[in-house]
N, C-alpha and C positions, 0 to 999 in steps of 0.2 A: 221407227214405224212410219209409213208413209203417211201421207195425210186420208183422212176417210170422214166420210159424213156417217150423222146419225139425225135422226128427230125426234126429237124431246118432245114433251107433253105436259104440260099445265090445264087441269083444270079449276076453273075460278069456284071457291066455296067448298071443295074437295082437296086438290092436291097440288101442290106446286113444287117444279123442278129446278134447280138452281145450279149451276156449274162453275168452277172454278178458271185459273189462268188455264189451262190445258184444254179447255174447248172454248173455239169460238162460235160466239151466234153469226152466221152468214145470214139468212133470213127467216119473219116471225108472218105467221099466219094466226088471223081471226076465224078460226072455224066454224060457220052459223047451222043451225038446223033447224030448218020451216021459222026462220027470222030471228030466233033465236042463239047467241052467243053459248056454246057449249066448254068449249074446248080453245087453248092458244097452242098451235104448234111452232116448236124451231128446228128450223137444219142447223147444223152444227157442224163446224170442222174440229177433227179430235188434232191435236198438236203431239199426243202421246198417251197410254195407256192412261188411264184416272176412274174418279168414283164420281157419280152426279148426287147429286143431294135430292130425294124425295119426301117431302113432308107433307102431310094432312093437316090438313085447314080447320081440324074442327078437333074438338079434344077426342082420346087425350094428345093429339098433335104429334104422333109418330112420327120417326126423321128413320129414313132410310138410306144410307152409302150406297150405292150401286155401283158395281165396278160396269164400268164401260166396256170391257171384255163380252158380257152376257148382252149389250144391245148391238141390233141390225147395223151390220155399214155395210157403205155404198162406194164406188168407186171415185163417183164424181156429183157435184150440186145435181145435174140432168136426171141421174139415176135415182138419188132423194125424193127429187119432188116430183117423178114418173109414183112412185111408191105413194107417196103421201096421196097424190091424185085416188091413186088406187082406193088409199084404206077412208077416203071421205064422201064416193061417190057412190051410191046405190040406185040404179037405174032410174027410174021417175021421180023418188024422191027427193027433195028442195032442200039443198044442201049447197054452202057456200063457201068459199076460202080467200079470203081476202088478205094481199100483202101489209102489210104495215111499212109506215114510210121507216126509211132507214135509221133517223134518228130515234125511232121510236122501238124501233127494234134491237137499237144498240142496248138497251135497257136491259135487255135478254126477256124469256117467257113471261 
């Protein structure tokens, strides 16, 4: 498999996504709405087909496999984060995406 991004999704108090060796976090965004922390996203490079781990934060704390197969990729980082731009900006509404420094990022979502 070539290499391909995807972006992941954590939300803090709802759901959090966790990835094994087969994907790397390239970079983690703070996503705000009207000042407010909603959402963490990450680009991710897949190294090779795998499953992401989807769990709920609140009971009774469902853990979901996802095979990686069924999420969006991209060709390259550019094409990710053109998308991500996409799916967090809503014309006048105050919306925010903020990098996370890379060490903090290395953490993953």
């Amino acid at each position: 498999m070539e290499s391909a991004f995807v972006i992941l999704t954590t939300k803090p108090g709802v759901f959090r996504t966790e990835c094994g060796p087969e994907v790397e976090i390239v970079e983690t965004y703070d996503y705000h709405f009207y000042g407010r922390r909603l959402a963490v996203y990450s680009i991710a490079r897949l190294r090779g087909e795998t499953r992401v781990v989807v769990t709920e934060e609140t009971p009774p704390h469902v853990v979901n496999r996802v095979p990686t197969k069924f999420l969006e990729k991209f060709d390259s980082i550019e094409a990710a984060r053109k998308e991500l731009d996409h799916l967090t900006r809503f014309g006048s509404i105050e919306t925010r995406l903020t990098l996370r420094a890379a060490e903090a990022a290395a953490g993953g979502a």
